[in-house]
C-alpha positions in Angstrom: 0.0 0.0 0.0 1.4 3.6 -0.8 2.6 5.6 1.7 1.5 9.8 2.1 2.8 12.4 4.5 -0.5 14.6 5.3 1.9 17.8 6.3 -0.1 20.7 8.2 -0.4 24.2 7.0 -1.6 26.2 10.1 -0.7 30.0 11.0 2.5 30.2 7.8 3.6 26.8 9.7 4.5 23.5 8.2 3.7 20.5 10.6 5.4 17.9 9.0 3.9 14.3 9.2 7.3 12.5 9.9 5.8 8.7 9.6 3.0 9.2 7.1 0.4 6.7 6.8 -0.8 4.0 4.4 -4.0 4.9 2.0 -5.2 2.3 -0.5 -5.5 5.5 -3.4 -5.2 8.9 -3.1 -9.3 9.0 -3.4 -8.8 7.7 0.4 -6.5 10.1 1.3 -9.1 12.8 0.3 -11.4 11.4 2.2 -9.6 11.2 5.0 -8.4 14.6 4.7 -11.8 16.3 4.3 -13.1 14.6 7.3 -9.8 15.8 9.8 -9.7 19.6 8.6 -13.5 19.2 9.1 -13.0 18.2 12.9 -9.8 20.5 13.4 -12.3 23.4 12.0 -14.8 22.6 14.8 -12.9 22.1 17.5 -11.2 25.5 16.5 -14.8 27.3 16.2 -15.7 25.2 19.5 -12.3 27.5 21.4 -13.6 30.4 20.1 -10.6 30.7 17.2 -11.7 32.4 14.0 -11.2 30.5 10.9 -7.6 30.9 9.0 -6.2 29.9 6.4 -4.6 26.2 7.4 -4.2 23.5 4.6 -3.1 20.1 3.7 -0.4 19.4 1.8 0.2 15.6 0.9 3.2 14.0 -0.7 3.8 10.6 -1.6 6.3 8.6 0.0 8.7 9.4 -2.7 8.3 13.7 -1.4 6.3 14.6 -4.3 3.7 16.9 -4.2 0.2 15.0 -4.7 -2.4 17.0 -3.1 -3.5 20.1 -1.8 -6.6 21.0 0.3 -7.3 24.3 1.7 -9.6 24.0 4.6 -12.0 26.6 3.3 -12.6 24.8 0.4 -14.7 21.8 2.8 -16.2 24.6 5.1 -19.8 24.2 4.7 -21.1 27.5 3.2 -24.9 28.7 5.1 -27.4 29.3 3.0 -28.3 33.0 2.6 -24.5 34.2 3.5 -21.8 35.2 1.6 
């Protein structure tokens, strides 16, 4: 099974996944993805934090560049607000 490094964009800071983790595809690792900035988005909005600007940046085991997901692109957008 392939090997990614989910790496953590938060506040112009790289949080680098040292031991990555095994995903099936790299649809999994989306998946997977989506659902943790979803929970690290709550439990920032559940401290009171405002959102930023935090993102994933995945890399296969070989360190290339894969994937990138900005949090704000999963935020679920109300209806009625901009």
């Amino acid at each position: 099974m392939p090997k990614y490094h989910l790496n953590h964009i938060y506040k112009g800071k790289c949080i680098v996944d040292q031991e990555g983790a095994d995903f099936i595809d790299l649809a999994a690792v989306g998946h997977e993805i989506i659902l943790a900035a979803r929970h690290i988005m709550a439990d920032r909005l559940m401290k009171g934090e405002e959102p930023d600007h935090s993102r994933f940046e995945i890399f296969d085991e070989n360190g290339q560049p894969v994937l990138t997901l900005e949090f704000s692109d999963v935020h679920p957008k109300s209806e009625g607000r901009p």
